[in-house]
N, C-alpha and C positions, 0 to 999 in steps of 0.2 A: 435819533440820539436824544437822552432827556435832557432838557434845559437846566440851570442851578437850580430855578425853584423848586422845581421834584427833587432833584439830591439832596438841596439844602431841608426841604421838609421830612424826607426818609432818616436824614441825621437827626434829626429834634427829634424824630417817633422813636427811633433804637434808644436814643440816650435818655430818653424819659421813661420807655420801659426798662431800661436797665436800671435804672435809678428806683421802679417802683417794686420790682423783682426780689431788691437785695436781703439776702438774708441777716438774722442780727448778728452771724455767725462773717459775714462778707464784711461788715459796718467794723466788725471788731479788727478784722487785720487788715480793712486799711489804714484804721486807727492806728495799729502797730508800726506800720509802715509809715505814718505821716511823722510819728516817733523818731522811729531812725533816722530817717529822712531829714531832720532837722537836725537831728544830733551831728551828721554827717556835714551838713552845711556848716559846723563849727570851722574848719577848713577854712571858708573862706569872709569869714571875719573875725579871726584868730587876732587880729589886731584893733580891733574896736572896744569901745571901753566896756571895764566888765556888766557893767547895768544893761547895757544893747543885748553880750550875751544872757544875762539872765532872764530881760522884757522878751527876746526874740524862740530863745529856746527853750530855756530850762523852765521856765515859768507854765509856757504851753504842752510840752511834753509832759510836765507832772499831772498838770490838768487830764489832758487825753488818756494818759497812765493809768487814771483812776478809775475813768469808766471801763479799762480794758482789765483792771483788775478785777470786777465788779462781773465781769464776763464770766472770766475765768474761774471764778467761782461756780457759779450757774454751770457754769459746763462742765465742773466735777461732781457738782451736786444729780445733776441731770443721770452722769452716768453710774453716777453710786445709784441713782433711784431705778436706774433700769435694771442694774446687776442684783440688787435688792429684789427684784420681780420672779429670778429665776432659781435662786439659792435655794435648792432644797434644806439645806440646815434653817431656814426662817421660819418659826411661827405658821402655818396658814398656807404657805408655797407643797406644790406636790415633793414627797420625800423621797418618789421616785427621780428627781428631777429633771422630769420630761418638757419644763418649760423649754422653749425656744431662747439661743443666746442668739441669734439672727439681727435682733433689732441694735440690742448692745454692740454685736460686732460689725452694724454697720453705721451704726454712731461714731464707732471709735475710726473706722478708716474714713468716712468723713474731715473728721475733725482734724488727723493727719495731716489730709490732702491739703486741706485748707489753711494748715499753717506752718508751709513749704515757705511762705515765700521771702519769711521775716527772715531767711539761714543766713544769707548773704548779706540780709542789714547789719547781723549780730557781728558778722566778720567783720565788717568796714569798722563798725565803735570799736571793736579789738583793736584794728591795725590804728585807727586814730589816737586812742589809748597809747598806744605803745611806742609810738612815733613821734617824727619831730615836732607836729605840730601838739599833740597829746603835751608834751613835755614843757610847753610854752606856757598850760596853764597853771593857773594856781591848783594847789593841793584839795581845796574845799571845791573845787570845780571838779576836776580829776574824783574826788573819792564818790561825788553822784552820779558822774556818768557812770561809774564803776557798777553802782548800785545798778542802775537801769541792767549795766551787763550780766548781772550777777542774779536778776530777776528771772530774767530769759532763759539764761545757757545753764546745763546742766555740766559740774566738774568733769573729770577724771575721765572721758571720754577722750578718742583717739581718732587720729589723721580726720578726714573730713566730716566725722560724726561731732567733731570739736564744736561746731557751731549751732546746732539742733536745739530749738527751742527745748526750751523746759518741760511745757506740754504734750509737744510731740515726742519726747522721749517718753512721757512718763502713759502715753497713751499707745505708744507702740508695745512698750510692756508688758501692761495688762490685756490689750488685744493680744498678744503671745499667751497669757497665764489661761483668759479665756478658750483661748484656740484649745490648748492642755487638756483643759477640764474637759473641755466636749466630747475628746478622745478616752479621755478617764471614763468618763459616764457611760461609752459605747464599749468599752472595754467590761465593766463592771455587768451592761447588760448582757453580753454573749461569754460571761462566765471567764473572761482573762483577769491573768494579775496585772495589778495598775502601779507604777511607778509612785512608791510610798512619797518620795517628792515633790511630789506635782501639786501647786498652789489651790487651795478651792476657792470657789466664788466670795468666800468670806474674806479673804485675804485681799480679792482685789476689793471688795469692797473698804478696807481698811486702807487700801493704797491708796484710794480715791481719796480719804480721807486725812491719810500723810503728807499727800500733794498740799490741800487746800492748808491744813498748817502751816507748811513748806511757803509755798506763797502768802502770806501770812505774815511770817516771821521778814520775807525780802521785801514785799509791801514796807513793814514796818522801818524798815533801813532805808528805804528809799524815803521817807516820810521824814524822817531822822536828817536828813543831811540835807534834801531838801531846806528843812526849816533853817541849819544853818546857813545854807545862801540867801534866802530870805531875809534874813536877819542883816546881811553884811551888805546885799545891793540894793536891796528894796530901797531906800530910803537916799542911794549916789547921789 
């Protein structure tokens, strides 16, 4: 049987290679997560004065916010530059467009995978929102979590897809448009006709580029109301 010392030193080696492992893409949703996670703990000092919640959450969540917006850029940018690689219609790319979308589509299911986990944060700020305790706060409180929600979730989505981050919708997407085109292109090689509908590489590359405005424009709202809590608690 091993003694604690070997267990306890097998835990320090996992958790320090895990820690040295992580990638910027792991650091960004647990950042998300440390997000919600806080926003969530609004619950349970719902009755504390409002400077506690703005020193404990709102203050630190805008902060972590920013780096994760900061992310999510990069990682539209990343994959407009890879789709950018394979575009026959570009400058300089073969016009037979024999590049490989391999790398871009496995970016993109990457990137999915890995921001699974925020679905269920996005729910909980909804149901807090929406709820009893939601309704306790002030309105300038209530319209920034809103924002944080309104960053994330994408509208007009249905039964359990209602929660889906932003990113991961907008990366399922163009991994779909992708998928298209590759069938287009194999289509066009062995002489069939191709569904005159079917998105080209240029398109996602402009979607990549609608996103990043998209976040952009909720950044900027978040930023916005932000400053009015600032304004009203900073100074309790």
């Amino acid at each position: 049987m091993r003694n604690v010392g070997h267990v306890f030193n097998e835990i320090i080696f996992y958790s320090v290679s895990y820690l040295k492992n992580r990638t910027p893409i792991m650091i960004m949703i647990d950042a998300l997560i440390d997000v919600t996670d806080r926003i969530i703990e609004l619950v349970r000092i719902e009755d504390e004065r409002m400077k506690a919640r703005y020193e404990e959450i709102y203050k630190p969540s805008f902060e972590e916010l920013r780096a994760v917006h900061s992310d999510y850029l990069k990682m539209f940018t990343e994959l407009e530059w890879k789709v950018r690689k394979i575009d026959p219609d570009l400058p300089g790319n073969d016009p037979q467009g024999t590049g490989s979308p391999t790398e871009a589509l496995e970016y993109l299911h990457m990137r999915r995978i890995e921001l699974l986990p925020i679905r269920e944060k996005l729910s909980a700020i909804e149901t807090l929102l929406d709820g009893k305790q939601g309704t306790k706060l002030p309105e300038t409180e209530r319209r920034f979590l809103q924002s944080l929600a309104n960053y994330f979730v994408v509208g007009g989505l249905s039964d359990s897809r209602s929660y889906c981050s932003r990113a991961s919708i907008l990366l399922e997407h163009l991994e779909n448009t992708i998928d298209r085109q590759v069938v287009a292109a194999e289509s066009i090689a062995q002489g069939r006709e191709v569904d005159p509908n079917v998105s080209t590489l240029s398109d996602v590359r402009k979607e990549c580029k609608t996103a990043m405005k998209e976040l952009g424009k909720a950044w900027y709202e978040i930023v916005d109301r932000f400053n009015v809590l600032r304004f009203i608690y900073a100074e309790k």
